[in-house]
C-alpha positions as CSV (number, residue, x, y, z in Angstrom):
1,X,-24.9,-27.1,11.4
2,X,-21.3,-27.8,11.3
3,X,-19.5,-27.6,8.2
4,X,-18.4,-31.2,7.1
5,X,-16.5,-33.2,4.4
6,X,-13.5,-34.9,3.6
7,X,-9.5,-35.0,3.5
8,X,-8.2,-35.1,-0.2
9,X,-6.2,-37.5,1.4
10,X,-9.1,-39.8,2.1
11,X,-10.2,-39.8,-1.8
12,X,-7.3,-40.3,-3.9
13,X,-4.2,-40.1,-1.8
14,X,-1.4,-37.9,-3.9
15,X,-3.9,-36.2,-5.7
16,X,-5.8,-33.3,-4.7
17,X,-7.3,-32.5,-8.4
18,X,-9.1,-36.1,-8.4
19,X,-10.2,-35.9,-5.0
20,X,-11.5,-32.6,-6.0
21,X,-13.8,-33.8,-8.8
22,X,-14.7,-36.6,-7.3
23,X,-16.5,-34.4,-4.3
24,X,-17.5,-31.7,-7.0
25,X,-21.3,-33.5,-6.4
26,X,-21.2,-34.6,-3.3
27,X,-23.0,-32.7,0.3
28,X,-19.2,-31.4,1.4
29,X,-19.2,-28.2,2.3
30,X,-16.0,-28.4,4.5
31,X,-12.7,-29.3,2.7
32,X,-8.8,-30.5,3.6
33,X,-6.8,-30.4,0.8
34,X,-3.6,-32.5,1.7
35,X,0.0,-32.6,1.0
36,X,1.2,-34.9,3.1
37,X,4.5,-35.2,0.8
38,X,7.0,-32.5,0.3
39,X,7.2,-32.8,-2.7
40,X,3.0,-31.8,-3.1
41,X,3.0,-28.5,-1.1
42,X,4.1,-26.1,-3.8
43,X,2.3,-27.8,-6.6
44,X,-0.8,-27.4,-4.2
45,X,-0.3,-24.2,-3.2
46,X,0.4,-23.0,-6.9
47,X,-3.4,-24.5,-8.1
48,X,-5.2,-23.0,-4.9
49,X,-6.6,-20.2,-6.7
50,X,-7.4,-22.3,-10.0
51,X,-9.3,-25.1,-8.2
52,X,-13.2,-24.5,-8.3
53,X,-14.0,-24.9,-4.3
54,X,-17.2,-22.3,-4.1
55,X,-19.3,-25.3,-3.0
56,X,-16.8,-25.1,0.6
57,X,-17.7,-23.1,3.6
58,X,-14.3,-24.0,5.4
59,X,-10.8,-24.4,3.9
60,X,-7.8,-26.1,4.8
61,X,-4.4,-27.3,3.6
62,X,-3.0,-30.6,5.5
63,X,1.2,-29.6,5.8
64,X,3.4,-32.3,5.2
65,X,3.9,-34.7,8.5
66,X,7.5,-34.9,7.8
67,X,10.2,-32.4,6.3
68,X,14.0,-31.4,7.6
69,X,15.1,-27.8,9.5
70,X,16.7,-26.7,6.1
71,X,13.1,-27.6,4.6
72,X,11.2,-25.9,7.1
73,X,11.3,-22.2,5.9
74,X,10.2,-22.5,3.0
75,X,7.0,-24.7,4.1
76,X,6.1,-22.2,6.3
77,X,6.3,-19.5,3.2
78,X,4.4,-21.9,0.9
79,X,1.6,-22.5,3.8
80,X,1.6,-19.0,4.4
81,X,0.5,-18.3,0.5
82,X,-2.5,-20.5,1.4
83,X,-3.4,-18.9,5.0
84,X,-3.6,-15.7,3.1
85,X,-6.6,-17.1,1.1
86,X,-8.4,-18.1,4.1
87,X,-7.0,-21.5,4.3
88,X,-6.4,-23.3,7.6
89,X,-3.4,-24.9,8.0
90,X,-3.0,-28.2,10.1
91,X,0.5,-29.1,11.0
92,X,2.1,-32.1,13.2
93,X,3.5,-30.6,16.2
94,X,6.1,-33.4,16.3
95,X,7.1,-32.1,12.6
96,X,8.1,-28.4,13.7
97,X,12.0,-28.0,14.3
98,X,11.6,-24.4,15.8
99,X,8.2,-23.8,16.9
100,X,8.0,-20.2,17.6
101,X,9.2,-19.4,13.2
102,X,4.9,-21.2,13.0
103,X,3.6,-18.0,14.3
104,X,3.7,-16.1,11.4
105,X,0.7,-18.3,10.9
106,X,-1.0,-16.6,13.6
107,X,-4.7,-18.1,14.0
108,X,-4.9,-20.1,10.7
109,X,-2.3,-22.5,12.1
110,X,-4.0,-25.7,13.5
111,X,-1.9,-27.8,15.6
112,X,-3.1,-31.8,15.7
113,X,-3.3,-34.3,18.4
114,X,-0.9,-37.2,17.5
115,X,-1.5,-40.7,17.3
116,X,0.3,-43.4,20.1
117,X,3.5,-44.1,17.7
118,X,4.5,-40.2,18.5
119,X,6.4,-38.9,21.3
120,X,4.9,-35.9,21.9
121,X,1.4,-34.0,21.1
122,X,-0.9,-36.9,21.7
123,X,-2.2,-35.6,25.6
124,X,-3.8,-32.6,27.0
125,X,-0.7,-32.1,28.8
126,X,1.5,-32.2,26.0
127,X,0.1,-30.2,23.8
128,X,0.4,-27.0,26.1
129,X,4.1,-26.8,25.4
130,X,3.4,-25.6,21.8
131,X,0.4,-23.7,22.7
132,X,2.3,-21.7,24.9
133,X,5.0,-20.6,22.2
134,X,2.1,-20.1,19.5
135,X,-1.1,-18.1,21.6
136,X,-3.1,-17.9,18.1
137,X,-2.3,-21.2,17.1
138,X,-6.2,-23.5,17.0
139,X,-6.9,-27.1,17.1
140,X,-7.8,-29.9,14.3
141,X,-9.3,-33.0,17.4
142,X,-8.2,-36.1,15.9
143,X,-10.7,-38.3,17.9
144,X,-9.5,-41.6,16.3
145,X,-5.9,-40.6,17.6
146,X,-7.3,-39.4,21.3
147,X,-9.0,-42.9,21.3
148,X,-5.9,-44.8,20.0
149,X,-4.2,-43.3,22.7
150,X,-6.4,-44.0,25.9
151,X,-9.5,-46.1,24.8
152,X,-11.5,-45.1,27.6
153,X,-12.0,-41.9,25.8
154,X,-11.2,-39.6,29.0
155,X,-7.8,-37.9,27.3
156,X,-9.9,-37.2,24.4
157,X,-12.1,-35.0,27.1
158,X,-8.9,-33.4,28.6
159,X,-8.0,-32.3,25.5
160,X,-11.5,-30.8,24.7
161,X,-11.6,-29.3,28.2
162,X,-8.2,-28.0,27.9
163,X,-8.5,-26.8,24.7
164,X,-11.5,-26.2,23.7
165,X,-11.6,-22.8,22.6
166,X,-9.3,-23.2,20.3
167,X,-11.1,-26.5,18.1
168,X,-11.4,-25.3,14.7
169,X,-11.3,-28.7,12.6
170,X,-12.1,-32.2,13.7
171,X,-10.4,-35.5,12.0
172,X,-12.7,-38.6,12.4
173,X,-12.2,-42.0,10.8
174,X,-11.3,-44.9,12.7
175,X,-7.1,-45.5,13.8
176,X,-5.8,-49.5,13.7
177,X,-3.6,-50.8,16.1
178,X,-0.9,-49.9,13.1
179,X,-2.2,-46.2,12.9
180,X,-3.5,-46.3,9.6
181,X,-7.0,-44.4,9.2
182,X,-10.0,-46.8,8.5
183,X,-13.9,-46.6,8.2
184,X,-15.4,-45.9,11.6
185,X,-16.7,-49.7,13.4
186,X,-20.1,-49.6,15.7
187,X,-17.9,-49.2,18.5
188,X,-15.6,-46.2,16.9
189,X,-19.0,-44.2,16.9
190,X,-20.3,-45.3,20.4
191,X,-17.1,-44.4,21.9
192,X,-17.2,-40.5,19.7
193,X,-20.8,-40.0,20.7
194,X,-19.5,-40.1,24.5
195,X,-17.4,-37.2,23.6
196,X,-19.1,-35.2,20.8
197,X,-21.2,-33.0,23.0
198,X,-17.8,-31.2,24.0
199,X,-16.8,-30.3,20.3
200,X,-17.6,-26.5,19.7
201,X,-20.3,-26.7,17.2
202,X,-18.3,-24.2,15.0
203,X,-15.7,-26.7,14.3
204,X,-15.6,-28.6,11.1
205,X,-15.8,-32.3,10.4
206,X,-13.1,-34.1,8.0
207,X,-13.4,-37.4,7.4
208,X,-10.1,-39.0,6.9
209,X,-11.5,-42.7,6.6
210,X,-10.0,-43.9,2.5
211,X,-13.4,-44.6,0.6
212,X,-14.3,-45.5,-2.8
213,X,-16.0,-42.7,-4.5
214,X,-19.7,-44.4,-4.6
215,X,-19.0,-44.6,0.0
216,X,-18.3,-40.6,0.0
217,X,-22.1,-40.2,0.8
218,X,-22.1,-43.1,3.0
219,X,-19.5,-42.1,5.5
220,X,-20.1,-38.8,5.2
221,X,-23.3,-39.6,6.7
222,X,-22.1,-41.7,9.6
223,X,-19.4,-38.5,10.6
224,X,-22.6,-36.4,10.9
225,X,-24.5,-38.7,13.0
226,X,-22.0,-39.6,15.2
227,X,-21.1,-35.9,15.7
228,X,-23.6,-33.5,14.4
229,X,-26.3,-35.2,16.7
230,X,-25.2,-34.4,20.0
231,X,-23.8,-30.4,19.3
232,X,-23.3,-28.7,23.3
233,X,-25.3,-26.3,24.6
């Protein structure tokens, strides 16, 4: 079975020590701490080997979806702390300012498909561009932004086909017409079971969906039926 769980992002937005207690007694065994802020790397990066994550079969660290050239250096530095312990590390393409500095990264980095208000990294096609410049570099599927993007679900399975082999984490929650993550809807799920038999069953599930800590183990649920049900052959 797939590892699953949640974004820190998802349980109490700025703040990754909440969100961890709050899933201390949950089933997550799969974990995204996020630092979507600037301002939250280092402070994250400083407590990674103080937080109590031994409950967590798969790690990893959410970079910050926006930051300038000057700031860039040092993320990578701070992210690279975190790759060192085993962390993943998923990163906006459209974020990067130069590309090929990401590959000291190597195969912890974990470039994500981009929602429709983007200009680039939200198809098949584009995403080969950065691929190309970082061979090591995986995948974290956001199958609410492939959907957003074409609702009939077929560039969400070009970029599976495309990229398969390189899937390491998949975001699912549900995107508005705004691009703001919500609970998955009936037809969310119907439309991700159409595609979750071309997930690599080694990838793990992060729910990014907000939810109230007594709906962790709700949703939770609902991620692993939709996509734990239908693993390929």
């Amino acid at each position: 079975m797939r590892p699953s769980g949640y974004s820190t992002g998802a349980i109490a937005l700025g703040d990754f020590r909440a969100a961890v207690e709050r899933l201390a007694n949950s089933s997550a065994d799969a974990i995204e701490l996020s630092a979507l802020r600037v301002s939250e790397l280092r402070p994250l990066v400083d407590a990674l080997c103080s937080l109590d994550l031994r409950q967590y079969r798969y790690l990893s660290v959410h970079a910050p979806s926006r930051f300038s050239a000057a700031e860039e250096e040092e993320i990578i530095a701070l992210l690279a702390q975190a790759s060192a312990l085993s962390f993943f590390i998923i990163v906006h393409p459209d974020s990067m300012h130069r590309v090929q500095d990401w590959e000291v990264l190597g195969e912890w980095l974990c470039l994500e498909n981009m929602d429709k208000r983007k200009d680039v990294g939200r198809t098949a096609e584009e995403l080969m561009p950065f691929f190309d410049k970082l061979p090591l570099a995986g995948l974290c599927f956001d199958i609410a932004h492939a959907r957003q993007v074409d609702g009939s679900m077929i560039e969400a399975y070009r970029i599976l086909q495309s990229h398969h082999a390189r899937v390491r984490q998949v975001h699912i929650s549900e995107v508005s017409t705004s691009s703001r993550h919500t609970r998955m809807s009936f037809a969310a799920m119907s439309d991700f079971r159409e595609i979750a038999a071309f997930i690599p069953d080694t990838a793990a599930i992060i729910v990014e969906a907000p939810v109230e800590a007594d709906e962790i183990e709700l949703e939770l649920a609902s991620s692993r039926a939709v996509l734990l049900s239908n693993v390929q052959q």
